[in-house]
Backbone as XML, in Angstrom:
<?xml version="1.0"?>
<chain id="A" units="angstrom">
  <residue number="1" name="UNK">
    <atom name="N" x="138.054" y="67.672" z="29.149"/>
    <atom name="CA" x="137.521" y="68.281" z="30.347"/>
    <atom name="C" x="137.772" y="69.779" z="30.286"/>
  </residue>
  <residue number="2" name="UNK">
    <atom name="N" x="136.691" y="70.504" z="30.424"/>
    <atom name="CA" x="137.091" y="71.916" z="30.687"/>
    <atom name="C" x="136.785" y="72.303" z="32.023"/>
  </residue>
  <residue number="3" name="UNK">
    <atom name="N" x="137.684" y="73.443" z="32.271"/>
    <atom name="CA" x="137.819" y="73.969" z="33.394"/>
    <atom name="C" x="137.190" y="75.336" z="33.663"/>
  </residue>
  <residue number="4" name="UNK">
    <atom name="N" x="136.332" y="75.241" z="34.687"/>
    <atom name="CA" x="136.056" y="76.432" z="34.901"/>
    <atom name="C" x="136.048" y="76.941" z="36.282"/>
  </residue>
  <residue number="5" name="UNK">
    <atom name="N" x="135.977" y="78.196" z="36.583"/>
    <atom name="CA" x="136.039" y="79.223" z="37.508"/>
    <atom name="C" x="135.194" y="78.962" z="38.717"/>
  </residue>
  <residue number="6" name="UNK">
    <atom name="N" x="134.308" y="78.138" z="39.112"/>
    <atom name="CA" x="133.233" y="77.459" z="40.201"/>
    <atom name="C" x="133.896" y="77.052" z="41.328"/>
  </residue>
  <residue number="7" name="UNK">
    <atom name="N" x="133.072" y="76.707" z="42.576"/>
    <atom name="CA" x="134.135" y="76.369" z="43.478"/>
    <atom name="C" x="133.299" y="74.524" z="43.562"/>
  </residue>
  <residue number="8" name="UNK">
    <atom name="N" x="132.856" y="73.855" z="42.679"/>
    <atom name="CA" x="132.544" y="72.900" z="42.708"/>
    <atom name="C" x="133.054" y="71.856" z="43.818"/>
  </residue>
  <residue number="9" name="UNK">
    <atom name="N" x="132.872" y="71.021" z="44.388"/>
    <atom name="CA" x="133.947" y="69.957" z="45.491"/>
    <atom name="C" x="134.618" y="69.167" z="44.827"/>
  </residue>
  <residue number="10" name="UNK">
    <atom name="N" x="133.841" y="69.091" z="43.305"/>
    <atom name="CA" x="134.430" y="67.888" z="42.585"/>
    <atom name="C" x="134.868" y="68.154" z="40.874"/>
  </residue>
  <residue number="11" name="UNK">
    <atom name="N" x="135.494" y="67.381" z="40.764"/>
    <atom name="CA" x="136.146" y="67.683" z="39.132"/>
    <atom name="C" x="134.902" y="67.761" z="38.559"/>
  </residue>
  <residue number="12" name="UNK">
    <atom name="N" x="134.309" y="68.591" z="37.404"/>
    <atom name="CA" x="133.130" y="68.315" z="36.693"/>
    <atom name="C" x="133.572" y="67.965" z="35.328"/>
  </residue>
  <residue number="13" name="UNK">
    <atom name="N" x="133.261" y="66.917" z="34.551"/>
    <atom name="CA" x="133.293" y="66.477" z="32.947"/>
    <atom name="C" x="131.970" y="67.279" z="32.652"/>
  </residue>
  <residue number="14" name="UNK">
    <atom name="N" x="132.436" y="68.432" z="31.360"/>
    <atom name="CA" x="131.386" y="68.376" z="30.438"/>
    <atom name="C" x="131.246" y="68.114" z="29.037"/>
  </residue>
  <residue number="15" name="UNK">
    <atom name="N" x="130.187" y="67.600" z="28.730"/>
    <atom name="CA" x="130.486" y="67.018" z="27.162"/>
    <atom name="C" x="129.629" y="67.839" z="26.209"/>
  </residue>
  <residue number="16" name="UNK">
    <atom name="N" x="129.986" y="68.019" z="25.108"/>
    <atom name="CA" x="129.021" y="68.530" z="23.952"/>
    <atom name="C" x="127.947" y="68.388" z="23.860"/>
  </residue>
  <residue number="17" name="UNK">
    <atom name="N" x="127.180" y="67.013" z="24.135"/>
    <atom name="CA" x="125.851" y="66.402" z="23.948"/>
    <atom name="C" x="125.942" y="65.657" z="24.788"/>
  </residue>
  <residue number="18" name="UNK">
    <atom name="N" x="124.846" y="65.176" z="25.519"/>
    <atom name="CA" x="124.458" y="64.164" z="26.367"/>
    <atom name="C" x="125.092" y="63.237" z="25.829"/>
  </residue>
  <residue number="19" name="UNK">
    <atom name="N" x="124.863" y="61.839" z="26.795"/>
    <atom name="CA" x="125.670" y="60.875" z="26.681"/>
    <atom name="C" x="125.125" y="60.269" z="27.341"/>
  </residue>
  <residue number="20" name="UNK">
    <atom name="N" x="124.436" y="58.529" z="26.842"/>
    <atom name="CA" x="123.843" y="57.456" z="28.006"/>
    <atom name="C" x="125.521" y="57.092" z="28.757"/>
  </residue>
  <residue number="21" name="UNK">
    <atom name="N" x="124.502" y="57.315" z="29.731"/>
    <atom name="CA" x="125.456" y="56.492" z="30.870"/>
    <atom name="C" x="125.458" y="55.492" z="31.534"/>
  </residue>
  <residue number="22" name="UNK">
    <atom name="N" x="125.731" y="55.231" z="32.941"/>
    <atom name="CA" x="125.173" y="54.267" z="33.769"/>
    <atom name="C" x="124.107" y="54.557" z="34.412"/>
  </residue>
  <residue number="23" name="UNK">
    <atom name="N" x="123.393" y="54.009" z="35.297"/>
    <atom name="CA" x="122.348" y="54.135" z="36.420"/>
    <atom name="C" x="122.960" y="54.693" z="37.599"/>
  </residue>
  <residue number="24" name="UNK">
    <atom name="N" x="124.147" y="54.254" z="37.518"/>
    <atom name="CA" x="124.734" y="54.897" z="39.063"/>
    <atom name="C" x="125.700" y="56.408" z="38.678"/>
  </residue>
  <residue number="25" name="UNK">
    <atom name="N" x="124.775" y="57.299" z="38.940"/>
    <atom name="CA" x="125.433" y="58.409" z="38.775"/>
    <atom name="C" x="126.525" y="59.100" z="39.575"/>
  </residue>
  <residue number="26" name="UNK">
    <atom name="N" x="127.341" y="59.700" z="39.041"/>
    <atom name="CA" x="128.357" y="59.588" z="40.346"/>
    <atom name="C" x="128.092" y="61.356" z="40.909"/>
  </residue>
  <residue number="27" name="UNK">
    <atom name="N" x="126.916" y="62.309" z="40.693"/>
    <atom name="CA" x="126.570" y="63.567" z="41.118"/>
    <atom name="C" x="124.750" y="63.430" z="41.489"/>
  </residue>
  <residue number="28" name="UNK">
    <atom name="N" x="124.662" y="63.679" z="42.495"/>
    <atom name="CA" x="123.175" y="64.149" z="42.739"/>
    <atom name="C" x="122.582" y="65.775" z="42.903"/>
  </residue>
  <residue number="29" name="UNK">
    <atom name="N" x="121.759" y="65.877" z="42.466"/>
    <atom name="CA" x="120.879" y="67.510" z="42.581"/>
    <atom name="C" x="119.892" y="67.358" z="43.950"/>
  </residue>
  <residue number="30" name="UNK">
    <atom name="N" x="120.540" y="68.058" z="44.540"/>
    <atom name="CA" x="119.450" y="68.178" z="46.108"/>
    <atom name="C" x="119.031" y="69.812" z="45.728"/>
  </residue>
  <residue number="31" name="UNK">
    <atom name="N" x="117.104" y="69.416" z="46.020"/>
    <atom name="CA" x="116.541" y="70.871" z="45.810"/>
    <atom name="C" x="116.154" y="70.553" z="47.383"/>
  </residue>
  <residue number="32" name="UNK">
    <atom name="N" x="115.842" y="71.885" z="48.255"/>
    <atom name="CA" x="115.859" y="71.767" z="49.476"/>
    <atom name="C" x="114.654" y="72.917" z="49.690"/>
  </residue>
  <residue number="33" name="UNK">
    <atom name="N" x="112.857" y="71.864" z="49.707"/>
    <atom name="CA" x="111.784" y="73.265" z="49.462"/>
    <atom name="C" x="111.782" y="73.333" z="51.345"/>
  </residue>
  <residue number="34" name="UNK">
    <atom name="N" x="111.766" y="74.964" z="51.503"/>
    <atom name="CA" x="111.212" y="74.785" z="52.517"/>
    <atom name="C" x="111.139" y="76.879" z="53.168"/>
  </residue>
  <residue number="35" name="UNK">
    <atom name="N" x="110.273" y="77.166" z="54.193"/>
    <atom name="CA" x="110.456" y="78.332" z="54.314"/>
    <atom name="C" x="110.994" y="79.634" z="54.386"/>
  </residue>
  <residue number="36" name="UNK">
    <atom name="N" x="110.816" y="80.945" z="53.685"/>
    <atom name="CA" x="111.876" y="81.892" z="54.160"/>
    <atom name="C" x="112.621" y="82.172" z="54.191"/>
  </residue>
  <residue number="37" name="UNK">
    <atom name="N" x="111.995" y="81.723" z="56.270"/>
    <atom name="CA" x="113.032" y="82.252" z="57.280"/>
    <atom name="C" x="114.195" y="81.294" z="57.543"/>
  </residue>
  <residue number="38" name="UNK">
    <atom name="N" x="114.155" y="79.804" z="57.095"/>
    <atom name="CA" x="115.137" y="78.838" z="56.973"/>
    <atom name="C" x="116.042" y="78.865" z="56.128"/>
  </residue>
  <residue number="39" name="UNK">
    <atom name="N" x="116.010" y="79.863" z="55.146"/>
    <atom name="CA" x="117.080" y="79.530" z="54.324"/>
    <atom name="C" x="118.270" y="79.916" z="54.430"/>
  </residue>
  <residue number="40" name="UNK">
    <atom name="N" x="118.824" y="80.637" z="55.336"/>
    <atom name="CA" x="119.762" y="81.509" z="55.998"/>
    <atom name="C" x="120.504" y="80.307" z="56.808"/>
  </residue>
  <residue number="41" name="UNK">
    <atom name="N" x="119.984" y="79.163" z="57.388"/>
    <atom name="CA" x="120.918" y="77.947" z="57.977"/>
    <atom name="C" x="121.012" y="76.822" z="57.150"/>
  </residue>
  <residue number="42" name="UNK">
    <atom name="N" x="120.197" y="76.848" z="55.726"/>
    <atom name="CA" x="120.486" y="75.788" z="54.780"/>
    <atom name="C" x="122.127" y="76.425" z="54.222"/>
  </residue>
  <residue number="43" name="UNK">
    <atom name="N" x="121.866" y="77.799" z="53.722"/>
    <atom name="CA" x="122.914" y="78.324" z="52.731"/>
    <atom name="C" x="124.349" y="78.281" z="54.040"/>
  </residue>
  <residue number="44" name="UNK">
    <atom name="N" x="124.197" y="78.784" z="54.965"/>
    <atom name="CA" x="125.363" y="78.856" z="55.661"/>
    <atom name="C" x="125.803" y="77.497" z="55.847"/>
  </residue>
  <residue number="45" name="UNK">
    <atom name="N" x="124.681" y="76.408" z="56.290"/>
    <atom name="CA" x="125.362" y="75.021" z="56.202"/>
    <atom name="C" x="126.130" y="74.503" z="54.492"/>
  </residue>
  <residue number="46" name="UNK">
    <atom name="N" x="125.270" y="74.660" z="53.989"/>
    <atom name="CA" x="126.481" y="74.629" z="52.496"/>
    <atom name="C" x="127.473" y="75.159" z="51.912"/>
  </residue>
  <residue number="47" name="UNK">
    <atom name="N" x="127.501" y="76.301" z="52.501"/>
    <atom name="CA" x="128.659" y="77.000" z="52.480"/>
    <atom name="C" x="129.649" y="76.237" z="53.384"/>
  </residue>
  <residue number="48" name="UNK">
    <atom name="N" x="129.638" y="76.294" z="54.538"/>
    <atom name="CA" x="130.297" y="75.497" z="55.143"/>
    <atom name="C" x="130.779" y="73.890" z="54.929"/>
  </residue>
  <residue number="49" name="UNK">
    <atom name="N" x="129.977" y="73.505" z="53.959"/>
    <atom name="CA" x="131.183" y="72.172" z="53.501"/>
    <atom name="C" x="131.689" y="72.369" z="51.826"/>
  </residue>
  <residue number="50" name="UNK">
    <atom name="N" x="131.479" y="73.871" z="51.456"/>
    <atom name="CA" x="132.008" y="73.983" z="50.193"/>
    <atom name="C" x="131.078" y="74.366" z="49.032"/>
  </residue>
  <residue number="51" name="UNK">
    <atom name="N" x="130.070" y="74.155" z="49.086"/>
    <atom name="CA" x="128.867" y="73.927" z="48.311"/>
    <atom name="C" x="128.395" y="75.415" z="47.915"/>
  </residue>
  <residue number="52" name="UNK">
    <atom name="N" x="128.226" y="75.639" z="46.665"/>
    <atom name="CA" x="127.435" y="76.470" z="45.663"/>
    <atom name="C" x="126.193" y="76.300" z="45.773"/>
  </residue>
  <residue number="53" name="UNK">
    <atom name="N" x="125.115" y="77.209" z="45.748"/>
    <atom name="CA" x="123.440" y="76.908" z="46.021"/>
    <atom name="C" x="122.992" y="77.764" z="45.088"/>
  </residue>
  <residue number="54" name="UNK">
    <atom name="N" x="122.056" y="77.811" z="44.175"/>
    <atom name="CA" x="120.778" y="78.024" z="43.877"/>
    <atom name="C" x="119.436" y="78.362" z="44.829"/>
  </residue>
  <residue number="55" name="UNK">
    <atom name="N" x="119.050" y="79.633" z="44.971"/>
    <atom name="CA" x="117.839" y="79.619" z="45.103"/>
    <atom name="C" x="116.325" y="80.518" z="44.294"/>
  </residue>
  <residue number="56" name="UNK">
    <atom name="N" x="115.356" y="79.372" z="44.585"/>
    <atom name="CA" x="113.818" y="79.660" z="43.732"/>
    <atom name="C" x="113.612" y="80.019" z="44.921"/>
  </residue>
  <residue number="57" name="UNK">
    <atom name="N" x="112.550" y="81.387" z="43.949"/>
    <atom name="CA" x="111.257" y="81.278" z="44.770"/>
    <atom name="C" x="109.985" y="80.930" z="44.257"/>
  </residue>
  <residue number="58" name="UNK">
    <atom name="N" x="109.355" y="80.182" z="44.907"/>
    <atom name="CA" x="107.969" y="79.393" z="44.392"/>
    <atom name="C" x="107.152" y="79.466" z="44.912"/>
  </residue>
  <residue number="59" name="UNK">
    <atom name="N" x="105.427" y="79.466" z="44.973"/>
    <atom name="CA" x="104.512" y="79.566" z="45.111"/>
    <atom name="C" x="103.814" y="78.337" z="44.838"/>
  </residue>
  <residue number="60" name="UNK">
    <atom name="N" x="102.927" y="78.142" z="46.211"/>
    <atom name="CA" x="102.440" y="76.750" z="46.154"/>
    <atom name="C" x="101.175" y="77.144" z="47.238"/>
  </residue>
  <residue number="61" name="UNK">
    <atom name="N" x="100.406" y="75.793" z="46.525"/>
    <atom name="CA" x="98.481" y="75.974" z="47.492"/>
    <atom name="C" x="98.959" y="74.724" z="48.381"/>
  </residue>
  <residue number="62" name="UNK">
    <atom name="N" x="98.425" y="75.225" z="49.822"/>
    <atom name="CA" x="98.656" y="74.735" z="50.796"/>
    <atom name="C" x="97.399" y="74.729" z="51.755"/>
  </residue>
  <residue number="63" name="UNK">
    <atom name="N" x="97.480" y="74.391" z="52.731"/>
    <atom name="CA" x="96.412" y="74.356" z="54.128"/>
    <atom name="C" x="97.266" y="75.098" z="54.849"/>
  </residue>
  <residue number="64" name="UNK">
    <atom name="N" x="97.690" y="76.294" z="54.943"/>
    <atom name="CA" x="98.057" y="77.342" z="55.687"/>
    <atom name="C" x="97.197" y="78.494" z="56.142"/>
  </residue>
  <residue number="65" name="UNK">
    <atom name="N" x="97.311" y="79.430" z="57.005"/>
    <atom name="CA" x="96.344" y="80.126" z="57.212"/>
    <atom name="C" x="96.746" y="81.649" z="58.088"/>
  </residue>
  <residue number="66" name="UNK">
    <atom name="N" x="96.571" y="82.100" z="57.419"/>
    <atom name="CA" x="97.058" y="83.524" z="57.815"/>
    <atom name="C" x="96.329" y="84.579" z="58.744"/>
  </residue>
  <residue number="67" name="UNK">
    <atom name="N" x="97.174" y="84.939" z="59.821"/>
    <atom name="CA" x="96.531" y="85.689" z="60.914"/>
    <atom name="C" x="95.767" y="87.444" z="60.622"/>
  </residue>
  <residue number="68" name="UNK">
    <atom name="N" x="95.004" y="88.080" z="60.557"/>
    <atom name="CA" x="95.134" y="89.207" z="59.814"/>
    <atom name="C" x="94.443" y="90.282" z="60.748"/>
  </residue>
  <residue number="69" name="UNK">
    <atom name="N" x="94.637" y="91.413" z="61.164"/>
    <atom name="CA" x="94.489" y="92.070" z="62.587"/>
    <atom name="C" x="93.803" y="93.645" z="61.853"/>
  </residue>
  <residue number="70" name="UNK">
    <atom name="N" x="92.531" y="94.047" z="62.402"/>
    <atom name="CA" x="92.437" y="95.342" z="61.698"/>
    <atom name="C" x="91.760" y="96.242" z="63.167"/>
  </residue>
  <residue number="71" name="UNK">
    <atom name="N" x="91.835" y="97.309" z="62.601"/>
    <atom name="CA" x="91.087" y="97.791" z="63.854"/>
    <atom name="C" x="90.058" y="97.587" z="65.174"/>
  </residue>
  <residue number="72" name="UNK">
    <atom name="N" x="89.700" y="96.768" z="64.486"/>
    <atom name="CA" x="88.518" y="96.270" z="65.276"/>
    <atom name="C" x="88.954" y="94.727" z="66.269"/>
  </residue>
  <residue number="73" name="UNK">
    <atom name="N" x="89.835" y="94.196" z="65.436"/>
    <atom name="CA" x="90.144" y="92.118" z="65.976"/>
    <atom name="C" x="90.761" y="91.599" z="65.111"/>
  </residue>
  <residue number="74" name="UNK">
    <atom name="N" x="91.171" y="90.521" z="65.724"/>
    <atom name="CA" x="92.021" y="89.619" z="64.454"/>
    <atom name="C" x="91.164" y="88.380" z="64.150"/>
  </residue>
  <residue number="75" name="UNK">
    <atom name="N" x="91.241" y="88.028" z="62.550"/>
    <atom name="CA" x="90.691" y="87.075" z="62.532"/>
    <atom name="C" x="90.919" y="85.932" z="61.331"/>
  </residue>
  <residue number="76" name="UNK">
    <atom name="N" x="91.303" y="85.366" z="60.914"/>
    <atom name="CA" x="91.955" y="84.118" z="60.192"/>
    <atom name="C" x="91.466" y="83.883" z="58.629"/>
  </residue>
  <residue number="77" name="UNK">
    <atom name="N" x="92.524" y="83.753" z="57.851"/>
    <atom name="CA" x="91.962" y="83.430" z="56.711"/>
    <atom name="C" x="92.807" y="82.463" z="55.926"/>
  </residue>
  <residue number="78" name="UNK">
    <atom name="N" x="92.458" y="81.772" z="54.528"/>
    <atom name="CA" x="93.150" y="81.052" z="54.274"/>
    <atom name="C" x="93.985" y="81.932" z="53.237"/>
  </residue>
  <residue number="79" name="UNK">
    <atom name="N" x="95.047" y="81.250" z="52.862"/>
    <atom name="CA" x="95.762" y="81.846" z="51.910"/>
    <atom name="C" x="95.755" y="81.209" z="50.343"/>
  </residue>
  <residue number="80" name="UNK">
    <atom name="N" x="95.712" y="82.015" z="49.578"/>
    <atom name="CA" x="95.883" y="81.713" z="48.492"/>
    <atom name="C" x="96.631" y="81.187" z="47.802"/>
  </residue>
  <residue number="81" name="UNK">
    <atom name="N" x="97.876" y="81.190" z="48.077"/>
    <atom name="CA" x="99.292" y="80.150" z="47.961"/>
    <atom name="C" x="100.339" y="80.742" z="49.064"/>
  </residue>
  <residue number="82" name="UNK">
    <atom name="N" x="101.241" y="80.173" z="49.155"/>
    <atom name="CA" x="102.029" y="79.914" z="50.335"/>
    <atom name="C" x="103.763" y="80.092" z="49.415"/>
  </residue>
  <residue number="83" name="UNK">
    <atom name="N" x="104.550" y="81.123" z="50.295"/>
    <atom name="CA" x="105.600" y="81.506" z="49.409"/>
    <atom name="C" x="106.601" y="80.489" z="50.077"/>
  </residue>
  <residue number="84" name="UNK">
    <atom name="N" x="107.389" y="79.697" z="49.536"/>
    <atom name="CA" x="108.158" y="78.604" z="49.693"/>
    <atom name="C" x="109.983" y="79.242" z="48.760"/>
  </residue>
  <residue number="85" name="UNK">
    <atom name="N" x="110.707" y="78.558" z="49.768"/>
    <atom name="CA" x="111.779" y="78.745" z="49.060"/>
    <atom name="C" x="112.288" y="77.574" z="48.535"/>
  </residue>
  <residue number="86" name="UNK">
    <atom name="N" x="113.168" y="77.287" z="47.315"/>
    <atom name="CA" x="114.030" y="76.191" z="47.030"/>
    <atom name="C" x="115.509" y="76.562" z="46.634"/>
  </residue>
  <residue number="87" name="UNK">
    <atom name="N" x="116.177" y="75.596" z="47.748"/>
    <atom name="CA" x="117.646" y="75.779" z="47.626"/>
    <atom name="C" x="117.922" y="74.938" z="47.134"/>
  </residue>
  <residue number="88" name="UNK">
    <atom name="N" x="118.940" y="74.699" z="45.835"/>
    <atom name="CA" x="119.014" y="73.837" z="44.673"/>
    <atom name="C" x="120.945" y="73.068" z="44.850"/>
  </residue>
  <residue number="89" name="UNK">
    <atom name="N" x="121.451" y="72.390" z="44.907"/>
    <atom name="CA" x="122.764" y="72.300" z="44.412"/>
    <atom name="C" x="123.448" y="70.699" z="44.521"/>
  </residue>
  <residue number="90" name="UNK">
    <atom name="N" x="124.712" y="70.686" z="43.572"/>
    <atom name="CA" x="124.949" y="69.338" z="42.639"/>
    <atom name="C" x="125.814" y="68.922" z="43.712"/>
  </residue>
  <residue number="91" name="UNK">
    <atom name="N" x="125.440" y="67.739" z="44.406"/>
    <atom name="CA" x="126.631" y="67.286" z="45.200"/>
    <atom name="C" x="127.411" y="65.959" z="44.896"/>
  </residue>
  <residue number="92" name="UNK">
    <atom name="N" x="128.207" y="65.551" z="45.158"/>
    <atom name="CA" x="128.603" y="63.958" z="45.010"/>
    <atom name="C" x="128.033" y="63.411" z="45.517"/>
  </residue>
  <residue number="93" name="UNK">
    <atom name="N" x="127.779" y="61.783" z="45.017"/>
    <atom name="CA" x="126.649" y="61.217" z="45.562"/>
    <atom name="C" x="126.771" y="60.486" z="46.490"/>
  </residue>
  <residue number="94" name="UNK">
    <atom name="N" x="128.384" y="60.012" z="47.067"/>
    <atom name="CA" x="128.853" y="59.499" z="48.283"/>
    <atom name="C" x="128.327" y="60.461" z="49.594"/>
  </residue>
  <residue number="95" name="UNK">
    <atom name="N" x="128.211" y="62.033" z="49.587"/>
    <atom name="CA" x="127.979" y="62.720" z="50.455"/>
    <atom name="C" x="126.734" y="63.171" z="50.813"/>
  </residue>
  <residue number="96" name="UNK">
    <atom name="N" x="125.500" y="62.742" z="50.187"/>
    <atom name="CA" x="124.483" y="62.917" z="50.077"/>
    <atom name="C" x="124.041" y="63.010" z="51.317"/>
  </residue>
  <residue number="97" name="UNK">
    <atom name="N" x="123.966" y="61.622" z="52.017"/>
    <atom name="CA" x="123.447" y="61.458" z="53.855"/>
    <atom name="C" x="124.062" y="62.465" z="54.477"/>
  </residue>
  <residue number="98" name="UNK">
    <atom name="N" x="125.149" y="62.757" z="54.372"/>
    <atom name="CA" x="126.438" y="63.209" z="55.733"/>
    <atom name="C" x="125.553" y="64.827" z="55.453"/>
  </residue>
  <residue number="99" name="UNK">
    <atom name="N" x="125.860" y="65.239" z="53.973"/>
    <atom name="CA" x="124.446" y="66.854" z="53.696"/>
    <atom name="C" x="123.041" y="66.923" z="54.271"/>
  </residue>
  <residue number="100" name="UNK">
    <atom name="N" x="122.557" y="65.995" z="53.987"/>
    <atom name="CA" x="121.154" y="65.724" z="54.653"/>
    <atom name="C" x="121.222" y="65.754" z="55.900"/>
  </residue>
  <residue number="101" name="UNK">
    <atom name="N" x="121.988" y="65.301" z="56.875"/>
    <atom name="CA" x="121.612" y="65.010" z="58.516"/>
    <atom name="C" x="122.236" y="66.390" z="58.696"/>
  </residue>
  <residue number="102" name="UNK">
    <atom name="N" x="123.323" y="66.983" z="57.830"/>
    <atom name="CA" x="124.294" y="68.142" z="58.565"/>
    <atom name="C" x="122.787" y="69.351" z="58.481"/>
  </residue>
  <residue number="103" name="UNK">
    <atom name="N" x="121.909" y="69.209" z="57.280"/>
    <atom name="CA" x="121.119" y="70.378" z="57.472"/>
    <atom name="C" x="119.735" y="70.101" z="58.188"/>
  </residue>
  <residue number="104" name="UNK">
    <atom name="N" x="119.519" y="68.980" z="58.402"/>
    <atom name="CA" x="118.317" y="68.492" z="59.327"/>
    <atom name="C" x="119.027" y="69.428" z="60.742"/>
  </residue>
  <residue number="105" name="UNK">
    <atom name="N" x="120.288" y="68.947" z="61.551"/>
    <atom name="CA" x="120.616" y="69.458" z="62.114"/>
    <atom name="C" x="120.935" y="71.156" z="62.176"/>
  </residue>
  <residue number="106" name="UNK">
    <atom name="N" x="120.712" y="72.068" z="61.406"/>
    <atom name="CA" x="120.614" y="72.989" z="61.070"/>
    <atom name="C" x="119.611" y="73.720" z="61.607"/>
  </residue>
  <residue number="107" name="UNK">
    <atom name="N" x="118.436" y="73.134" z="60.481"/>
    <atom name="CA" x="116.994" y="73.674" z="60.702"/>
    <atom name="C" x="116.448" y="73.387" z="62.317"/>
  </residue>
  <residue number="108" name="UNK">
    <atom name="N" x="117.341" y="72.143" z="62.851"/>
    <atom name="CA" x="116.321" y="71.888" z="64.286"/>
    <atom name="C" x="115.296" y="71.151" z="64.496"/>
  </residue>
  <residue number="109" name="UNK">
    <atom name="N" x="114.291" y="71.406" z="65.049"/>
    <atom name="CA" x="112.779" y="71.013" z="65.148"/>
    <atom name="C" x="112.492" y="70.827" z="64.040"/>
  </residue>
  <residue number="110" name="UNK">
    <atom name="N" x="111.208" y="70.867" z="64.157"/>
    <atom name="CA" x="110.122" y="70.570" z="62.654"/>
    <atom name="C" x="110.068" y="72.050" z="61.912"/>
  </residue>
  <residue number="111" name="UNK">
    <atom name="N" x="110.437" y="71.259" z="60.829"/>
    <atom name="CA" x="110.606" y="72.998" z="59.944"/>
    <atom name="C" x="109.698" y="72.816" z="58.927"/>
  </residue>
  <residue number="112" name="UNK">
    <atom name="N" x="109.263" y="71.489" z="58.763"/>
    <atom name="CA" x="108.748" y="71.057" z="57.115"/>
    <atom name="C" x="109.361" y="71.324" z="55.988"/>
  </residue>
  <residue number="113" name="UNK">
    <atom name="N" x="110.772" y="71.143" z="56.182"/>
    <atom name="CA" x="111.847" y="71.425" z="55.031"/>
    <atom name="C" x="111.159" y="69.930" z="54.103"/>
  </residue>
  <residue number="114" name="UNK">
    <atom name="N" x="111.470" y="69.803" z="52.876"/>
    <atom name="CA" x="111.512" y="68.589" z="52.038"/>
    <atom name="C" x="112.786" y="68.543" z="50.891"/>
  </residue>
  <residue number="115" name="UNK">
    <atom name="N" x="113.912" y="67.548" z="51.328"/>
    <atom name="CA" x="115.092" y="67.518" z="49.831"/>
    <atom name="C" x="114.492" y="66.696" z="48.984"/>
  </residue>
  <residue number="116" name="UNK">
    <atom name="N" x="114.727" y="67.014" z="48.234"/>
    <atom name="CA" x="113.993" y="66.011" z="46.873"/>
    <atom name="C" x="115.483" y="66.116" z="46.279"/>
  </residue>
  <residue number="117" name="UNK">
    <atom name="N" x="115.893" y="64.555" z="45.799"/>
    <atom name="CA" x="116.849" y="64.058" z="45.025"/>
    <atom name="C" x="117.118" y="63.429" z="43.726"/>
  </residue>
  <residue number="118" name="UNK">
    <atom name="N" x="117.840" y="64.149" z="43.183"/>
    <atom name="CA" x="117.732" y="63.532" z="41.610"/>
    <atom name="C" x="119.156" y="63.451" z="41.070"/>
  </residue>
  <residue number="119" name="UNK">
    <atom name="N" x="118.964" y="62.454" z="40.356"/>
    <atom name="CA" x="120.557" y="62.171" z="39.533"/>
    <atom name="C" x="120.972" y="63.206" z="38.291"/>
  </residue>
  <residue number="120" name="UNK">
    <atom name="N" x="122.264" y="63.140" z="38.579"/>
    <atom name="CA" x="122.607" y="63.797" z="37.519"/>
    <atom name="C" x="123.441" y="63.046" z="36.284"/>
  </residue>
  <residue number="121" name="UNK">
    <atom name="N" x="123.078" y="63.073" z="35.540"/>
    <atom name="CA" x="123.687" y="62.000" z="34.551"/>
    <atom name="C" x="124.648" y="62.819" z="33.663"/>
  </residue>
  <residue number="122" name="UNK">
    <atom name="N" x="124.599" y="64.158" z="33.421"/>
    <atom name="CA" x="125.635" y="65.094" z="32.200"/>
    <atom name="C" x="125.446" y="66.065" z="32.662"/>
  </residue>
  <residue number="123" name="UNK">
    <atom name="N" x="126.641" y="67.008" z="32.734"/>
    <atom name="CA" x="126.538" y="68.199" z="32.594"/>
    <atom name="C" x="126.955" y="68.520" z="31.270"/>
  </residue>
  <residue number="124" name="UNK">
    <atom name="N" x="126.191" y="69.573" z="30.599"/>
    <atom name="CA" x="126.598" y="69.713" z="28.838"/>
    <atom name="C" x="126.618" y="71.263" z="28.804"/>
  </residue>
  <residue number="125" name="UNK">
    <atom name="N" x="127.987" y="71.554" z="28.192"/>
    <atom name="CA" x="128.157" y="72.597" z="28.432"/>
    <atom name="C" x="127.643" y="73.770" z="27.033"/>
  </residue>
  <residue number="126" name="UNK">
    <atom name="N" x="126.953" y="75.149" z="26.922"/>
    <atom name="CA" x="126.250" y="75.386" z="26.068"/>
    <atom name="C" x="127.210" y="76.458" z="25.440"/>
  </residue>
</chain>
């Protein structure tokens, strides 16, 4: 096991090369797509139970539609892609729900946040 300098929640094993494992992974990757102006109560909520974050920025085609005002009136157009943020980070996989409801509760209302979850099977260190 090596040790490093991160404020991880949990011990991390890394190995030289991948390694099959089990199905039940004991780390999940929550990417967290969602606007902006939201990402300021995702990161403070992860901060607040310990958690290291990652964030993308990404570009995506949507049914959005943008207000646009010129001298004369305002008048509507569609947009060409839609700037989206993704907040990325490795949690244990016992805590997964208790993260999820803590940042549902965060965002509030309807934000159209989406976590997408994935296992982590190795971390391999380079």
């Amino acid at each position: 096991m090596v040790r490093d300098k991160t404020n991880l929640p949990f011990e991390v094993e890394y190995s030289q090369k991948p390694s099959i494992k089990s199905k039940t992974s004991p780390m999940k990757r929550l990417a967290v797509l969602l606007k902006p102006e939201n990402v300021d109560s995702i990161i403070s909520t992860l901060r607040g139970l310990g958690l290291e974050s990652t964030i993308y920025d990404v570009k995506g085609s949507g049914r959005e539609k943008e207000r646009v005002s010129s001298g004369r009136g305002v008048s509507t157009s569609d947009l060409a892609y839609t700037t989206r943020r993704v907040v990325a980070s490795v949690v244990n996989s016992e805590n997964v729900d208790d993260i999820i409801d803590r940042m549902k509760k965060a965002l509030g209302g309807e934000s159209g946040a989406v976590v997408m979850i994935t296992a982590v099977d190795d971390l391999v260190r380079l």
